[in-house]
N, CA, C and O atoms as CSV, one atom per row, in Angstrom:
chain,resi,resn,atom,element,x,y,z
A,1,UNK,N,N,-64.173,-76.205,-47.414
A,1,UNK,CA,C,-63.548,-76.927,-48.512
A,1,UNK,C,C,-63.001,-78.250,-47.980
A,1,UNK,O,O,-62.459,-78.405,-46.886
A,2,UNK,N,N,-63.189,-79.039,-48.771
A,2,UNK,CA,C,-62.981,-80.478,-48.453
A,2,UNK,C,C,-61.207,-80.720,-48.646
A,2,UNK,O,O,-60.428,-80.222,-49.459
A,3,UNK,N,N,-60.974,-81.750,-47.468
A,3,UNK,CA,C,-59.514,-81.924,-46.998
A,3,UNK,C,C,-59.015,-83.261,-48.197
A,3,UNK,O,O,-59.564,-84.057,-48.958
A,4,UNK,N,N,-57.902,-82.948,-47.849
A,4,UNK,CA,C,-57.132,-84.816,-48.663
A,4,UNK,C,C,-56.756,-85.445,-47.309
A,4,UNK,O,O,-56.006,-84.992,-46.444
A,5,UNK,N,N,-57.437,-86.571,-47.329
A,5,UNK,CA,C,-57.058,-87.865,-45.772
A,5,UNK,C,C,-55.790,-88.211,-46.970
A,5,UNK,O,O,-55.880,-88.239,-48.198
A,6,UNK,N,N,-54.952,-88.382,-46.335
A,6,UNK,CA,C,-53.332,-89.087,-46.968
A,6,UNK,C,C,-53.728,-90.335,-46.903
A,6,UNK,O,O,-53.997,-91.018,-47.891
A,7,UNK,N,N,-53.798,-90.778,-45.518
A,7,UNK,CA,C,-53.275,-92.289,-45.233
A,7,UNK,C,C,-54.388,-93.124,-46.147
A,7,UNK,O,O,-55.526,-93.278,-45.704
A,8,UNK,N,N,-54.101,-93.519,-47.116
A,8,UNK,CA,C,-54.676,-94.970,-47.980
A,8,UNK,C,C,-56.155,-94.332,-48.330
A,8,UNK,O,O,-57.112,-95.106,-48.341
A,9,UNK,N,N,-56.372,-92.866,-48.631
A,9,UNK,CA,C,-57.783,-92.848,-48.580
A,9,UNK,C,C,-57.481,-91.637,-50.189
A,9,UNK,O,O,-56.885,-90.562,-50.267
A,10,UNK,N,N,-57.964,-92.186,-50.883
A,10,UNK,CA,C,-58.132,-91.680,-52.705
A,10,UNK,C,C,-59.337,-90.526,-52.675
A,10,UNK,O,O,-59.449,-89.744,-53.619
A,11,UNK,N,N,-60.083,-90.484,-51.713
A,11,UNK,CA,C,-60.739,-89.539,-52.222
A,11,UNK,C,C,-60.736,-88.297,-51.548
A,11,UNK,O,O,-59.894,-88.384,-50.655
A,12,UNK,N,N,-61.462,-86.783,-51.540
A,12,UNK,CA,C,-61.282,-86.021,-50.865
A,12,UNK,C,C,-62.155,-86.602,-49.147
A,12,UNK,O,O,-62.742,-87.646,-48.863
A,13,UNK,N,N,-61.873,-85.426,-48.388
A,13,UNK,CA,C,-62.518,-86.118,-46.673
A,13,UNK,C,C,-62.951,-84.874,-46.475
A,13,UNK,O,O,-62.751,-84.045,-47.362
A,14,UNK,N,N,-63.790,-84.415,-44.988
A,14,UNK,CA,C,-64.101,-83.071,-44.540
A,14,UNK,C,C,-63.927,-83.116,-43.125
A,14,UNK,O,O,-64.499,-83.728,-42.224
A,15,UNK,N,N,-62.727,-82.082,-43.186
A,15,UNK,CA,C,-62.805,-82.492,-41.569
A,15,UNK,C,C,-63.375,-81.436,-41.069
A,15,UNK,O,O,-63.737,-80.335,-41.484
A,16,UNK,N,N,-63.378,-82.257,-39.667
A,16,UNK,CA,C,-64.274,-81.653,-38.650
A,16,UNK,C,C,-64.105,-81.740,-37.413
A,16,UNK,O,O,-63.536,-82.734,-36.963
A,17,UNK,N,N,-64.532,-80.775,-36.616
A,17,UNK,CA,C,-63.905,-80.952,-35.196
A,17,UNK,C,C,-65.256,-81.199,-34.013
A,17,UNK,O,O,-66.264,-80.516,-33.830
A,18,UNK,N,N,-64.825,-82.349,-33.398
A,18,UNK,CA,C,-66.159,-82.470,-32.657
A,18,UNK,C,C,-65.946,-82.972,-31.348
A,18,UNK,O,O,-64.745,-83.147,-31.145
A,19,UNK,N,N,-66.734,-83.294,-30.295
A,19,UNK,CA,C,-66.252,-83.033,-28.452
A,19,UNK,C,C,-66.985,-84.402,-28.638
A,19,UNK,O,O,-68.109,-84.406,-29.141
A,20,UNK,N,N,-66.375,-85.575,-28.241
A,20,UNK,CA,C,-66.516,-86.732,-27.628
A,20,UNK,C,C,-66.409,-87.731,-26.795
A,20,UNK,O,O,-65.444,-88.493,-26.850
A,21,UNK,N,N,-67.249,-87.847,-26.031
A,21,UNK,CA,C,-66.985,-89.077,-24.601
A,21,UNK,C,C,-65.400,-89.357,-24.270
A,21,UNK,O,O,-64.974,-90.416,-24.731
A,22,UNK,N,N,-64.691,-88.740,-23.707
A,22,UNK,CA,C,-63.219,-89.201,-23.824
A,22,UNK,C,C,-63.207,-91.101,-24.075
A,22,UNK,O,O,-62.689,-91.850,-24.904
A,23,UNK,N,N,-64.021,-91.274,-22.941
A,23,UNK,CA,C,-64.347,-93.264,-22.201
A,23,UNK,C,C,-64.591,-93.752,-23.360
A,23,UNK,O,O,-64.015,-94.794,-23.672
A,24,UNK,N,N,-65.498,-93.124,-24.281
A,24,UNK,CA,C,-66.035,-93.704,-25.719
A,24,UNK,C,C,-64.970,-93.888,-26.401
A,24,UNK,O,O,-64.636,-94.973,-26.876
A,25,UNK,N,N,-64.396,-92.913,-26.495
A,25,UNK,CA,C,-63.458,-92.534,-27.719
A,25,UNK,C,C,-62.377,-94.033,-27.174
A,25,UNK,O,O,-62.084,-94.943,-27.950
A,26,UNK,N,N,-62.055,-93.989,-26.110
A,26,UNK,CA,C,-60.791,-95.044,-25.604
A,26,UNK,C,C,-61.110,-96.333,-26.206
A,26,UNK,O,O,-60.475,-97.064,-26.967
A,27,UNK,N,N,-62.389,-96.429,-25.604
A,27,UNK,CA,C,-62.766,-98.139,-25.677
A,27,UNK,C,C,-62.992,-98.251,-27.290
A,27,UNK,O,O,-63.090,-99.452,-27.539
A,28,UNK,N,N,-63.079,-97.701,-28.141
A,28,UNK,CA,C,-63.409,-97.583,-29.476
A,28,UNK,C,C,-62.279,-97.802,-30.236
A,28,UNK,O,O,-62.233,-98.542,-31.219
A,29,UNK,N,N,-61.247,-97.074,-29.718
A,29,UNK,CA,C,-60.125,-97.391,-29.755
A,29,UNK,C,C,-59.444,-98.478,-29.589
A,29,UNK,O,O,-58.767,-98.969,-30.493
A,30,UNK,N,N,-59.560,-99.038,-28.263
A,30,UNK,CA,C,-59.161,-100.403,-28.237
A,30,UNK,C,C,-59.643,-101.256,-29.207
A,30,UNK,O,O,-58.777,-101.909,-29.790
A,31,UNK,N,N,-61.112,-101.477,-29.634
A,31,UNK,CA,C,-61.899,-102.210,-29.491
A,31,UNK,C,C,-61.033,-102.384,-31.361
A,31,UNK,O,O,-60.956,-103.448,-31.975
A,32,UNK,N,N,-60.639,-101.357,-31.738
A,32,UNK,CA,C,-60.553,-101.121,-33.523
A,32,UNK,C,C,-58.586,-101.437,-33.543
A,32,UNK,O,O,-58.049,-101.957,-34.521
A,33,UNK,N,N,-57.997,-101.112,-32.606
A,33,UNK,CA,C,-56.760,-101.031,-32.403
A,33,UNK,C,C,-55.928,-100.552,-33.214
A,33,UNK,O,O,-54.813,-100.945,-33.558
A,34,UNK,N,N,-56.841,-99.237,-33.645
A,34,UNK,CA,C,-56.293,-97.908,-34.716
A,34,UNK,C,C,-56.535,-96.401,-33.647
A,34,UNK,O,O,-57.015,-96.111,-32.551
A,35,UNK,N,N,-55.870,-95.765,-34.774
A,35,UNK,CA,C,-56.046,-94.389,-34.155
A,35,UNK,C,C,-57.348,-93.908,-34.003
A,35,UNK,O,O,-58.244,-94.748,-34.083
A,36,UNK,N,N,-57.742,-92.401,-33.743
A,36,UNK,CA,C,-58.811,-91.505,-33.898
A,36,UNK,C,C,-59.697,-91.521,-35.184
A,36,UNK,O,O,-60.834,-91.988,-35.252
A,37,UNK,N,N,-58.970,-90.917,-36.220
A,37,UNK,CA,C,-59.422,-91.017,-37.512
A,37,UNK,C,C,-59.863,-92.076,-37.816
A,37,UNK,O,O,-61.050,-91.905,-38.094
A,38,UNK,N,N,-59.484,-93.473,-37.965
A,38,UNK,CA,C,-59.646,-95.045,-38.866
A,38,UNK,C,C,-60.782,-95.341,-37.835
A,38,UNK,O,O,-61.859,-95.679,-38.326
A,39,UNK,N,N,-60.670,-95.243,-36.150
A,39,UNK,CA,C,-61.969,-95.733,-35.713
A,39,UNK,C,C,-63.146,-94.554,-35.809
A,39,UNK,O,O,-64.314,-94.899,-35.633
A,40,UNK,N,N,-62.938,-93.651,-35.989
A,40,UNK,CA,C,-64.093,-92.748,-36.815
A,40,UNK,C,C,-64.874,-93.497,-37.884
A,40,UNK,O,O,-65.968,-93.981,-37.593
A,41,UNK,N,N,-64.462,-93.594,-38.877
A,41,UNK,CA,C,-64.484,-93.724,-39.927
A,41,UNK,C,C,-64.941,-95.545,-39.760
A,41,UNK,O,O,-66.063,-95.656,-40.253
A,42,UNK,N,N,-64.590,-96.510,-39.399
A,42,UNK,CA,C,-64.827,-97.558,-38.722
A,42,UNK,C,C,-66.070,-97.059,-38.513
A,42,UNK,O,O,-66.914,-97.425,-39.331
A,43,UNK,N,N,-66.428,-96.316,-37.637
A,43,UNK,CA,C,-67.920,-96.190,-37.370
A,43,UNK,C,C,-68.687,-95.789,-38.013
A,43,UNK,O,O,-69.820,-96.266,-37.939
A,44,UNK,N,N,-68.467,-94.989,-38.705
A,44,UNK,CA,C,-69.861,-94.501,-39.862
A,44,UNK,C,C,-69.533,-95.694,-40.524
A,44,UNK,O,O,-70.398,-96.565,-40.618
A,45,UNK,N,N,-68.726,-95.817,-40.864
A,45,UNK,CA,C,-69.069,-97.340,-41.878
A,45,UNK,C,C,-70.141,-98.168,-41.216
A,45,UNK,O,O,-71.234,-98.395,-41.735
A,46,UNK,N,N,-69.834,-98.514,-40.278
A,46,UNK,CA,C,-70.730,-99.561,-39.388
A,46,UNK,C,C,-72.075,-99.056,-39.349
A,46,UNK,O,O,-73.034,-99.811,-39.504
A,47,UNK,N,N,-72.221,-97.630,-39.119
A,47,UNK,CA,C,-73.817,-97.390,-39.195
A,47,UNK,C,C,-74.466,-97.638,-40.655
A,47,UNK,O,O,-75.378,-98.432,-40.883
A,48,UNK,N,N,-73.771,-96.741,-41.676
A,48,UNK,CA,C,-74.288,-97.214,-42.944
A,48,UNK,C,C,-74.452,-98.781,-43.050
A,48,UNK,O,O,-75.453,-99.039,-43.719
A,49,UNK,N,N,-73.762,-99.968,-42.584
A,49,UNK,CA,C,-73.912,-101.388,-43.114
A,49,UNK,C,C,-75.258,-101.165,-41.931
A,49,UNK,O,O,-76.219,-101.618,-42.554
A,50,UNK,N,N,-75.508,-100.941,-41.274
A,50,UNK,CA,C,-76.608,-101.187,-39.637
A,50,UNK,C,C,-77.851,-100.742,-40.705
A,50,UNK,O,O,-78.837,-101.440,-40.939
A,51,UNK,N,N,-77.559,-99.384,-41.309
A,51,UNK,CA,C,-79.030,-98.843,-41.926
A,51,UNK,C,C,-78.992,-100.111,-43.589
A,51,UNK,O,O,-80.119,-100.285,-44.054
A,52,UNK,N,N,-78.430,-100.479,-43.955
A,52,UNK,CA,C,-78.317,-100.962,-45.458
A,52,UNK,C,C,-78.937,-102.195,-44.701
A,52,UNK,O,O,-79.938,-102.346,-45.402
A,53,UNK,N,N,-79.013,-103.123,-43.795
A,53,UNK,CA,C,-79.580,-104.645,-43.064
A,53,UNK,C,C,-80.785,-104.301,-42.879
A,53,UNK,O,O,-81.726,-104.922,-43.372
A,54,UNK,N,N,-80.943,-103.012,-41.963
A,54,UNK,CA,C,-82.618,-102.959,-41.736
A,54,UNK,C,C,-83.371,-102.303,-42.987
A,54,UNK,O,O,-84.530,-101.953,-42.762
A,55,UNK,N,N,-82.841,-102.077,-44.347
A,55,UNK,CA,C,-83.484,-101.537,-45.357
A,55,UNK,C,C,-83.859,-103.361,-45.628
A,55,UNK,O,O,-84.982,-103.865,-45.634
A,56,UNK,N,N,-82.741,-103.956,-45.800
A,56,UNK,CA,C,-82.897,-105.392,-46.345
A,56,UNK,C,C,-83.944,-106.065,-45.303
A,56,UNK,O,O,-84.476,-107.102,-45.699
A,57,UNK,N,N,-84.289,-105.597,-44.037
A,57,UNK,CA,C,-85.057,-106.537,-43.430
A,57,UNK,C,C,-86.716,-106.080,-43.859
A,57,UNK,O,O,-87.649,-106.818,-44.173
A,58,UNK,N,N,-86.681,-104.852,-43.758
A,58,UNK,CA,C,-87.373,-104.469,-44.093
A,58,UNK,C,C,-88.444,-104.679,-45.268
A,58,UNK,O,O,-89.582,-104.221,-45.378
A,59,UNK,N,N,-87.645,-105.592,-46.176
A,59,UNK,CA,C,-87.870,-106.067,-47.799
A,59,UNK,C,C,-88.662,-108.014,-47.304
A,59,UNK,O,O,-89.240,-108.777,-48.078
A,60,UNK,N,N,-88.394,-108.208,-45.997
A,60,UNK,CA,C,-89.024,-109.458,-45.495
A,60,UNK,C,C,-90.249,-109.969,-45.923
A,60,UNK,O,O,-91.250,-109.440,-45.439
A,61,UNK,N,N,-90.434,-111.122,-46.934
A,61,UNK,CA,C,-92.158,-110.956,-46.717
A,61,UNK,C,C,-92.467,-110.799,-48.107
A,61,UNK,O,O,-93.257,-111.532,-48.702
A,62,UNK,N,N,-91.572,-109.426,-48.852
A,62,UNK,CA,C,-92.501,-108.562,-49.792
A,62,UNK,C,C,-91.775,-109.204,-51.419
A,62,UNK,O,O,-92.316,-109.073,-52.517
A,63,UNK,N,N,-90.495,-109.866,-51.159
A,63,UNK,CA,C,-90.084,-110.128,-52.492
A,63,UNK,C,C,-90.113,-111.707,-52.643
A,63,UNK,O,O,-89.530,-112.459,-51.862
A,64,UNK,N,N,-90.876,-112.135,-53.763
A,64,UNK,CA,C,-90.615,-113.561,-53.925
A,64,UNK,C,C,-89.540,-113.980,-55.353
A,64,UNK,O,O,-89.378,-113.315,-56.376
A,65,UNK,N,N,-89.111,-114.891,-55.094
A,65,UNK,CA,C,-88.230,-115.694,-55.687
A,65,UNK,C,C,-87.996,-117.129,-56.150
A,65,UNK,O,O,-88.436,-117.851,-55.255
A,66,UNK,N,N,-87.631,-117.676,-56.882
A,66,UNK,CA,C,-88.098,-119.043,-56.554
A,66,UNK,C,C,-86.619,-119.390,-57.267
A,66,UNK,O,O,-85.996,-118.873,-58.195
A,67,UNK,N,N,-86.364,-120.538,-56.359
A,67,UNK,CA,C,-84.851,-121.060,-55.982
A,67,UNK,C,C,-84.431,-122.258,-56.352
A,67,UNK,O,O,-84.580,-123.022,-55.398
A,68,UNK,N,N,-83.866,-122.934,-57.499
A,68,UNK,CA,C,-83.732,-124.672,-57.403
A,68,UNK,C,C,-82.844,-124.883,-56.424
A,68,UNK,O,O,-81.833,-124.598,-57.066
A,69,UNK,N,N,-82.495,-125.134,-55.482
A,69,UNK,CA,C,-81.273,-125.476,-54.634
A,69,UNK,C,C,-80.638,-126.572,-55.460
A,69,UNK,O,O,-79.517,-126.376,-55.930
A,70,UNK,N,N,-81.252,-127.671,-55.663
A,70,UNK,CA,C,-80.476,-129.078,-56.886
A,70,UNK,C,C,-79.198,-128.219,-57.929
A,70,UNK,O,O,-77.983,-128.327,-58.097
A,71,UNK,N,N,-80.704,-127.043,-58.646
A,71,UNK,CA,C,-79.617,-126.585,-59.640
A,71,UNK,C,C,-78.617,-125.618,-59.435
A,71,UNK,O,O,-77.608,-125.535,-60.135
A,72,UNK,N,N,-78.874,-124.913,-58.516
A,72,UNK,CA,C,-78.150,-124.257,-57.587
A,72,UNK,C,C,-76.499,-124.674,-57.184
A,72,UNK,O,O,-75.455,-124.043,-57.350
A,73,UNK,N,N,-76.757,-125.941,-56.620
A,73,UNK,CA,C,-75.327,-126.341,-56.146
A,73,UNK,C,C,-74.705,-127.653,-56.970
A,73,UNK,O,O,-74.069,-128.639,-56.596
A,74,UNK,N,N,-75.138,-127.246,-58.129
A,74,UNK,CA,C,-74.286,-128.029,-59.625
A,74,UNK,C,C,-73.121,-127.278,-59.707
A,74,UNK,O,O,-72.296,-127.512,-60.590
């Protein structure tokens, strides 16, 4: 059954318990200069935007458009 995250988060969460790189976990940490949870969560975010770019790159090539730039930046 799905948990309530308190801190600033509206929807339900699922926690879970999982064994990670201590070294990872640190520098991840630093790197976010939040706790455990927020740089978790920091990271799946980041993969979902990583997979949502290469869906968009992926689209290279295949969609055309046609653009006035003139009328554009009226």
């Amino acid at each position: 059954m799905p948990y309530l995250y308190t801190v600033g988060m509206s929807r339900t969460a699922k926690k879970v318990t999982v064994n990670l790189p201590t070294d990872v976990l640190e520098k991840a940490q630093k790197i976010t200069g939040r706790g455990i949870t927020p740089t978790i969560i920091e990271g799946l975010r980041e993969l979902e935007r990583r997979a949502q770019r290469s869906a968009l790159r992926q689209l290279r090539g295949k969609v055309r458009f046609q653009l006035d730039l003139d009328q554009t930046r009226r």
